[in-house]
MARFI-167963 format. One record per residue (C-alpha): residue in one letter; x, y, z. Coordinates in steps of 0.001 Angstrom, whole numbers, plus 524288, in hexadecimal, padded with zeros to 5 digits. Layout:
BEGIN
AXYZ;...
// end
This chain:
BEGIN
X81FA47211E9ECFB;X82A9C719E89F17F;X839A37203D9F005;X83F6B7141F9EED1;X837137058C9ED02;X83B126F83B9E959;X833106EF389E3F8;X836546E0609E423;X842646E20D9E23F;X84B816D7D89E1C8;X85AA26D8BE9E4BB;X8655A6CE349E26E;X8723E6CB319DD50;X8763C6C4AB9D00C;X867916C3E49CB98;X864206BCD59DA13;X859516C37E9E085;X85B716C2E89EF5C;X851706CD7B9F335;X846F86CE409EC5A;X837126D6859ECCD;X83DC06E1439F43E;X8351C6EB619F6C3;X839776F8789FCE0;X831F7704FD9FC6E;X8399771320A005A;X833FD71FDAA02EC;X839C972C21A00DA;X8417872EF2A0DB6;X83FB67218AA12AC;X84B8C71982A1821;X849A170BD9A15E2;X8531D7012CA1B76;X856FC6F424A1743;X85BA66EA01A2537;X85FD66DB4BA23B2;X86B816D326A26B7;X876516D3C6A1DDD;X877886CD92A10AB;X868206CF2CA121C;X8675E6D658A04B5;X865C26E555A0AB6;X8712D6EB5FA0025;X86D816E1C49F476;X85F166E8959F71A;X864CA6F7FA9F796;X86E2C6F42B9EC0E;X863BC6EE579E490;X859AA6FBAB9E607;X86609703A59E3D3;X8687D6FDA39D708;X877836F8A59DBDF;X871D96E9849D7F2;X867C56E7739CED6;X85C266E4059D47E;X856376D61F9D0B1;X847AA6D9089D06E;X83E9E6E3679D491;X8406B6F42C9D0F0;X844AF6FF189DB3A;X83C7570B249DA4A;X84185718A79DBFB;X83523721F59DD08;X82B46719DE9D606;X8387F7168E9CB02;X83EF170ACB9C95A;X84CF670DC39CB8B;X8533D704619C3E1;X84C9570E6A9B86F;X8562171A699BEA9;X862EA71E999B9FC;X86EDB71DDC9C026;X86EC672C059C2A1;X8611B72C639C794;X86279720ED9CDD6;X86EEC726AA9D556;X8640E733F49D923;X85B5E72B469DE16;X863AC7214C9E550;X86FE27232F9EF40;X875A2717349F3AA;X87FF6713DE9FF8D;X8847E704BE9FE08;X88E8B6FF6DA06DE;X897B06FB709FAEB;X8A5BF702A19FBF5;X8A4BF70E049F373;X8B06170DE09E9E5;X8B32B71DEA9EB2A;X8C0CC71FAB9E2E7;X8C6E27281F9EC3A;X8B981730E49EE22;X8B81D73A279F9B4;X8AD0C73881A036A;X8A828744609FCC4;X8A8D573F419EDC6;X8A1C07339A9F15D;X8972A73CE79F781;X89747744AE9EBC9;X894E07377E9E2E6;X887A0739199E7C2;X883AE7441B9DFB0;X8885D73E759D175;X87B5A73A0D9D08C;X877E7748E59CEB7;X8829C74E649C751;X887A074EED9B86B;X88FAA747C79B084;X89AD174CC89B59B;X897F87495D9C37A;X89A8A7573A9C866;X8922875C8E9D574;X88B98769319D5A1;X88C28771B99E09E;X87E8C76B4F9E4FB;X883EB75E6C9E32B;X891667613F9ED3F;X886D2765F79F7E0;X87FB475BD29F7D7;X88C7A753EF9FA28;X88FC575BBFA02F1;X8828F759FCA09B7;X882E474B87A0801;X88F7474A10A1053;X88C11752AAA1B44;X87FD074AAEA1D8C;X8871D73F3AA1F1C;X89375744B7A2713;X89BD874308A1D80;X8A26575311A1A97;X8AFC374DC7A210A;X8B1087425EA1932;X8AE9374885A0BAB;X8BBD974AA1A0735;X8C12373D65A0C50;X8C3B973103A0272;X8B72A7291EA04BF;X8C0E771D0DA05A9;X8C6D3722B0A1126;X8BC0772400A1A79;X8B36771A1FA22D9;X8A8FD711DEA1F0C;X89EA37192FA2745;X8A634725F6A205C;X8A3717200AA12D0;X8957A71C5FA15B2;X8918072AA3A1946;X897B573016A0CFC;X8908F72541A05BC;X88345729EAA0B4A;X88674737CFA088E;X889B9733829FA1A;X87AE072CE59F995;X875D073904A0016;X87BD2741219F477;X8746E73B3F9EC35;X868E47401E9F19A;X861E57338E9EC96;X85296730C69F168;X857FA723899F4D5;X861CD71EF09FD01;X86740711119FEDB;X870CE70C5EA0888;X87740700AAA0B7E;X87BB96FE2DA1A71;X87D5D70D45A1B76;X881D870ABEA2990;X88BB070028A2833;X8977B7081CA2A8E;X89375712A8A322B;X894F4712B7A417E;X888D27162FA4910;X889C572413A4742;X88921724C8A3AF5;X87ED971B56A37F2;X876517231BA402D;X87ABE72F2EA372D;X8786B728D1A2A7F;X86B5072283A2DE6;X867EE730A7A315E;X86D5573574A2477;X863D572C9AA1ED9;X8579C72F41A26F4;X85A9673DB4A2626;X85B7073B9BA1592;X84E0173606A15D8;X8469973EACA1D55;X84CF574BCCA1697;X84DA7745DCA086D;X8471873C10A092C;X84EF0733ECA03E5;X84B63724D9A0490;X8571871B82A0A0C;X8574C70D7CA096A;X860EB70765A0F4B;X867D56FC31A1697;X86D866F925A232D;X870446EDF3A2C83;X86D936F775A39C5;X861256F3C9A3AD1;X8607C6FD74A47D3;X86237708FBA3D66;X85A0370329A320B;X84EE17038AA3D19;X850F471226A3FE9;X852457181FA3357;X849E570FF1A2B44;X83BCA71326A26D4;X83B47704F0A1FEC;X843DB6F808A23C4;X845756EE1EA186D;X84B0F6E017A1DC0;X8527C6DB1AA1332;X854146CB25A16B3;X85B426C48DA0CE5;X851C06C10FA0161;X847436CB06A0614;X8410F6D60FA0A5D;X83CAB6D05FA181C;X836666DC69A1DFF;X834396ED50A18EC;X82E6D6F5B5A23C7;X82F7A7006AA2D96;X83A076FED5A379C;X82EB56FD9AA4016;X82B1A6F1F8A387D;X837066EB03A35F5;X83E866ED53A429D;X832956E690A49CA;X830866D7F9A4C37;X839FB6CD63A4723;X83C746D4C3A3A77;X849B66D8B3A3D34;X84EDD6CB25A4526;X8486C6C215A3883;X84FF76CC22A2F55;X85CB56CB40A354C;X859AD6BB41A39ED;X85C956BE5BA495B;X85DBF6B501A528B;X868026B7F7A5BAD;X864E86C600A6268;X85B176D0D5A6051;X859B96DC83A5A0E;X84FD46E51CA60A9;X847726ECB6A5789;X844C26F7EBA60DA;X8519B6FBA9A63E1;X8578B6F690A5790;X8609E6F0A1A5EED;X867EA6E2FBA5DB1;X868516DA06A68DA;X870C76CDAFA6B20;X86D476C18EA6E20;X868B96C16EA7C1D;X86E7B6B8A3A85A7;X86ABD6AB14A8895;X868FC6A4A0A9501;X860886A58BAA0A3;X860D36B6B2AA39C;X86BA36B8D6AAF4E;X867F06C51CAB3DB;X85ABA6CEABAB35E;X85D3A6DA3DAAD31;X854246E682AB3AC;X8540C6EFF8AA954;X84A596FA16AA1BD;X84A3C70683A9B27;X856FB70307A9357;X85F976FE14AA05C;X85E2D6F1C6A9990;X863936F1A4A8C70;X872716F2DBA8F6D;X870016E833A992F;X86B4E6DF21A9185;X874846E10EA85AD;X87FA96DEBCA9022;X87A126D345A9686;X878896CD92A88B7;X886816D1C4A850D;X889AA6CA04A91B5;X8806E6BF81A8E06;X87ACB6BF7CA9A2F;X86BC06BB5BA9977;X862506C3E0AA06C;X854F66C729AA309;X84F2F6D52CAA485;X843FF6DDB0AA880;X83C0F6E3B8AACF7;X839AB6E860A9FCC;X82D496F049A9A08;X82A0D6ED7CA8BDE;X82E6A6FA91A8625;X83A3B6FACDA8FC9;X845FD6FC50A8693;X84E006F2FFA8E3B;X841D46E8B3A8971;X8468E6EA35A7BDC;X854FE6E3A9A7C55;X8506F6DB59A88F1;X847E06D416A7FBE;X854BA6D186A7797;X85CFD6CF28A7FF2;X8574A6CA36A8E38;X851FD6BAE5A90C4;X847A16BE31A972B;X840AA6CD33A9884;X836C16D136AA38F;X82DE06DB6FA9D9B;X821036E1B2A9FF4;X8184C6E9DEA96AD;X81BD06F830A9186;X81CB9701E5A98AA;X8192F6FA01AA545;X8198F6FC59AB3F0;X821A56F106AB9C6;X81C596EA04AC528;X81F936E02FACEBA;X81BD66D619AC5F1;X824FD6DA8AABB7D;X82F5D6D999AC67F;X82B836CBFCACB1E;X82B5B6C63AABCD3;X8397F6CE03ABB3D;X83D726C79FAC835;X83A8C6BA87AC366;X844856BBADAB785;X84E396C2C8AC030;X84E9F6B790AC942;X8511C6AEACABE2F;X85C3E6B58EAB927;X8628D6B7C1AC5FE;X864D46C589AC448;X861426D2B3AC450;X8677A6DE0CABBCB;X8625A6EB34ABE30;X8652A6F4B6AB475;X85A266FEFFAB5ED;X8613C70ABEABE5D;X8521070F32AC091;X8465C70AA4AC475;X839887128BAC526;X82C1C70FDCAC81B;X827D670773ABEFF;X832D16FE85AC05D;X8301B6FAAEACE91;X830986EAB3AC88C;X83EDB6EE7CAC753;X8427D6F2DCAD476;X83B3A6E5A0AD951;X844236DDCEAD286;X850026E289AD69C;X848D16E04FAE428;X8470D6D2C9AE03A;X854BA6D072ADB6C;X85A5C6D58CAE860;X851016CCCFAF123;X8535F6C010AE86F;X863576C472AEA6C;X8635E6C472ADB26;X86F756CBC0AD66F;X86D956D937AD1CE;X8765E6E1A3AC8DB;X876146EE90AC253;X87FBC6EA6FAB79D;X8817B6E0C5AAD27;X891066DEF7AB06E;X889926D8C2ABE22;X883E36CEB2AB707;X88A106C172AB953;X88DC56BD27AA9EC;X8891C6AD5BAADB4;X87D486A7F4AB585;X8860D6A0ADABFEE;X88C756AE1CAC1B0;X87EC16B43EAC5B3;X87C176A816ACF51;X889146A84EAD5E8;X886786B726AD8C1;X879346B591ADC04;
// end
């Protein structure tokens, strides 16, 4: 059985449905994440499951239950949620807010037990958060405030956690920490987390599902292998200017246009600086010779005009070289950026040769390359 499902459900605003036959299905200790461009409907979604809007059509199961059939309290056992709305906190300590988390738990009275001030305790040392404790939570930072917010949600020791652009105030560090947090949650409590986030890098590392919320749908639900494959993530986000390279989760600007100006000799990750510099430059270029699972093949494809390539895990020949020579002649120029060369990259050294007897200019750095085409010819 599921830990957390939805089943058509529909989510709006003033009695408008703008998402609606959402279906999401949660196992225990599964993190699922939800990726789309903003205004897309990602926090109307979480809001809606969390019971902060009313849902417009549909039921949310907790465990087989509907959860529109819990209690507050239960409800509050079950569920821990982390929005990105300004917390109004009267003055609160870091550590009050923390403590918050446990009311679910305690009497009438709102007093903790011993039990409950450990597991406070142990909720803000997961999260870093020990020196912070006794300061105002209006006084600290917005990455600050997030972590105390996630140990508050952690307090609860719910089944289910939901978070809402977790990672928008945190610097890299921490986001690496928190997605940990997370991952670390769900394999020792197994505790299920849904949540969102625009890093779509991140959503592809700690994610066991991807849900691509587009506007009035559900456009896509699957494995990050799944989702972060094909044109699923360029029709989800519309683009048409640039790249964003699904292996390396990496984004890519638009490359430069133009005839290429220089031939960039690369492999084995010599390449990829190059490139992104030429294109910072915009300086078209060309580049090779590049085998198929090279990882300077990956952002060429983004970012050069023209790529020569040969199969995986290839031997290069003299053929390689000559079809390499041809688009190094056209572009004038040579750019060697491989310090070594072994055996099976003899097609490189013959280049070079080639460039040297065809007095084609050859440099080692990008600050060599002439910034304009007239440039190049008047050296040449």
């Amino acid at each position: 059985m599921n830990r957390l499902s939805t089943r058509n459900l529909c989510v709006g605003y003033n009695k408008k449905v703008l998402i609606g036959g959402i279906c999401i299905e949660i196992g225990a200790g599964e993190v699922v994440s939800l990726i789309g461009p903003n205004g897309a409907g990602k926090s109307t979604v979480l809001k809606s499951i969390t019971r902060q809007l009313e849902s417009l059509g549909g039921a949310v199961y907790v465990d087989g239950e509907d959860s529109a059939a819990l209690s507050p309290k239960s409800f509050a056992t079950r569920f821990s949620v982390v929005l990105t709305e300004r917390l109004k906190t009267d003055r609160m300590t870091c550590g009050e807010i923390v403590e918050a988390g446990r009311y679910p738990y305690t009497g009438f009275f709102g007093k903790l037990t011993e039990e409950d001030k450990r597991i406070v305790r142990e909720s803000l040392a997961l999260v870093g958060g020990e020196p912070i404790a006794e300061l105002p939570f209006d006084a600290i930072s917005d990455g600050q405030r997030q972590r105390i917010l996630l140990a508050r949600a952690i307090c609860q020791q719910p089944q289910i956690m939901v978070l809402d652009e977790p990672t928008s105030f945190l610097d890299i560090r921490y986001k690496i920490e928190l997605l940990s947090i997370l991952r670390r949650l769900s394999a020792e409590r197994g505790m299920s987390v849904l949540l969102s986030l625009h890093e779509i890098d991140l959503a592809a590392k700690i994610s066991d599902k991807i849900v691509c919320v587009d506007g009035d749908k559900i456009s896509a639900v699957g494995t990050p292998e799944e989702i972060f494959r094909g044109d699923t993530v360029r029709d989800l986000y519309d683009i048409s200017r640039g790249d964003y390279n699904l292996l390396f989760g990496s984004v890519e600007l638009e490359k430069p246009t133009g005839a290429p100006r220089v031939f960039v000799l690369a492999g084995g990750g010599s390449g990829i600086p190059v490139f992104r510099a030429l294109q910072r430059k915009n300086i078209p270029f060309s580049a090779g010779i590049l085998c198929e699972n090279d990882v300077d093949f990956q952002i060429a494809r983004s970012l050069a005009a023209e790529i020569v390539s040969a199969p995986a895990f290839s031997v290069l020949t003299e053929s390689d070289a000559a079809r390499a020579a041809q688009v190094m002649l056209r572009a004038g120029a040579l750019l060697v950026v491989c310090e070594q060369f072994g055996a099976a990259n003899d097609a490189a050294k013959a280049l070079i040769s080639i460039a040297k007897e065809k007095n084609i200019p050859v440099y080692t750095e990008v600050s060599q390359v002439p910034l304009t085409g007239s440039e190049a010819q008047n050296e040449g």
